[in-house]
Structures are given as C-alpha cells and as structure tokens.
N, C-alpha and C positions, 0 to 999 in steps of 0.2 A: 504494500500500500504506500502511495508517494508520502513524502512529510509534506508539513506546510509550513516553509521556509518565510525566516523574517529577515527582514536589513540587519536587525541588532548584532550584537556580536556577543557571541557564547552563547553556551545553551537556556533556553527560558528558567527564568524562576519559581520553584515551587515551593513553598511554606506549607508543611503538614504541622498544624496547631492540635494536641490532640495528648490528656493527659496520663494517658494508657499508655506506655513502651511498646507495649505487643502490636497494638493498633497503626504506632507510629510505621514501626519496623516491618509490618506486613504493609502496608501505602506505601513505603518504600520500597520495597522487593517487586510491588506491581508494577511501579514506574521505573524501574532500573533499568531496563532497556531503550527507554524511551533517554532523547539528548535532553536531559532538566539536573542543573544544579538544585540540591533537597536542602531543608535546612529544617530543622523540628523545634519546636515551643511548646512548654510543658502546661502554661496555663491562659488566660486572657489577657494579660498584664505585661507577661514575656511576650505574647504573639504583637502586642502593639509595639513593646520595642522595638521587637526583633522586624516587623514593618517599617517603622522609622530609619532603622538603621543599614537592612538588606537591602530592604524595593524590590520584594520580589512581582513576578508577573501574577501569580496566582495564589488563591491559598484556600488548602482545604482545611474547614472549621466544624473543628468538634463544637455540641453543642453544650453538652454537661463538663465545665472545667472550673476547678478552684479559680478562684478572688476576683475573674468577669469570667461571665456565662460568653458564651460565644454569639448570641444574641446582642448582649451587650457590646463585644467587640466591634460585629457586623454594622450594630448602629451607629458607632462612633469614627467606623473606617468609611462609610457611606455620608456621612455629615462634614468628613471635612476636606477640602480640593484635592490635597497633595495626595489624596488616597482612593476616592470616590471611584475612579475607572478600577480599579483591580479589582478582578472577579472573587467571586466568594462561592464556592463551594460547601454548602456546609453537608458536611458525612457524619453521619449519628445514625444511633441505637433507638432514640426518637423516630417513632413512623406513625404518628397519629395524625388526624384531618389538623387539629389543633394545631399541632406542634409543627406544620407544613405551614401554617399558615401565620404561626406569629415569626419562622424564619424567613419567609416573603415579608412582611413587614418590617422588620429588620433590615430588611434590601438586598439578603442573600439572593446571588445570580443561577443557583441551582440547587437542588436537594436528590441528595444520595445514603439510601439506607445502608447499616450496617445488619445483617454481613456484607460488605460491597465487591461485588464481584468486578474481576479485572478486565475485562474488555468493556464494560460500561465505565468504569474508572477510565481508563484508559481515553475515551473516545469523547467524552464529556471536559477532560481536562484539557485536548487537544480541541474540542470547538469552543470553549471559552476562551484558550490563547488566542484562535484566529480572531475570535470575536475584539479580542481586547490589541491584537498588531491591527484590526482592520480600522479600529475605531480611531486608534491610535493614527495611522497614517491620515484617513479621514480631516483629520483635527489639524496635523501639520500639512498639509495641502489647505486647508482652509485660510490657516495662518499666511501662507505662501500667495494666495491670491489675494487678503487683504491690503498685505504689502505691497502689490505688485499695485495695487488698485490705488493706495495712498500715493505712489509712486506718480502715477501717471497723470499729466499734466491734461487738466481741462479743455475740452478741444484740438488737444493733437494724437488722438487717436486711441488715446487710452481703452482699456473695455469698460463696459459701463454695466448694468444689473438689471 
C-alpha cells in the first residue's frame, strides 16, 4: 500500500498518552512499522508538557488518567492556537453512547475502543496525518496568496477575489 508522503522532514509525530505500560507498549508495537517517531506520557499533565515541548503530529489519548482526564487534556489542547490542529485520537476502555459523546465535545478528532485492533489503529492514525499535512498545506498556500495579494499593486494587474 503507497504511504502518504509529506514535505516535512523525518518521520510524523506520535504521542501515545496512556497511563497503562502494557497499553502504551502494545500502540507501540502496532505502529513500529509504520515511519513515526513515538514518545509516551504517563498522565494528563505530562501529555501537555510533553505537547508543549515535542509538537508532535498526532496523539493518541487515553481517556481514564491521573491529575487530567484526557477529556480535560483534549479541551485545553482544542482551546488554545498553538495546539488546536493536532489531531486527537482518543483510544479507551470507554465504549458507551455517553462517553463517545462527551469525547466529541471535548473536540477529540476520533474515537477508538480498547481492545484496539491494529489495522484500524493503523489506518485511522494514517488519515488523520493526511488530514492534518492536508490542512496544514491548505493554511500555508492561503498565507502565500494573501501575501502575494498585499503584494500587488492596484491596477497593474495584481489578482483580485
């Protein structure tokens, strides 16, 4: 199956936030194949550093974790710019109509039960990257025509809207 190749350089970012070892270490093992630098976070509080400080592309979020819930997280990575495009995964032991739906409100970009199997893992982590290089490019082309736009002088030919 082809990949879906981005400009950036080196492999995408994965954040597996997720208070379980076992949990972390099997999401790991699923994606090892795949080109993603991993990086694990044991609770809510770590996963915001460890966002702050990594920048990764994606992250999968448990939802039951000590000192923030991953609800919590989700709310606070969705409310503020520097963070808002990074997708959110959240993968939990949580499978209630409930619980699907207060992590949509939250602003998680998908939901995946545990046990999670690995070719949905798998496939799901790879369309929210495309999702998040397409948006991404999107965003700097946008940028690139406004300039282009401020650029151009009134009446000689500039493109116009």
């Amino acid at each position: 199956m082809p990949r879906f190749k981005t400009e950036k350089k080196g492999p995408s970012k994965v954040l597996i936030a997720d208070d379980n070892q076992r949990n972390c270490e099997l999401l790991e093992a699923y994606l090892s194949d795949e080109d993603y630098e991993i990086a694990m976070a044991r609770d809510g509080r770590e996963t915001l550093d460890k966002v702050a400080s990594w920048k990764p592309d994606i992250i999968l979020l448990d939802i039951m974790m000590p000192k923030l819930s991953g609800y919590e997280v989700c709310q606070q990575l969705k409310a503020a710019d520097a963070t808002r495009a990074i997708p959110i995964l959240m993968v939990t032991a949580l499978n209630e109509q409930g619980d699907i739906e207060k992590a949509v409100a939250a602003g998680c970009d998908d939901f995946l039960s545990k046990p999670v199997n690995q070719l949905e893992l798998k496939t799901r982590v790879r369309s929210l990257l495309r999702v998040r290089y397409l948006t991404d490019e999107r965003d700097r082309l946008l940028a690139y025509l406004e300039e282009v736009e401020s650029h151009a002088a009134p009446g000689a030919g500039g493109m116009t809207r």
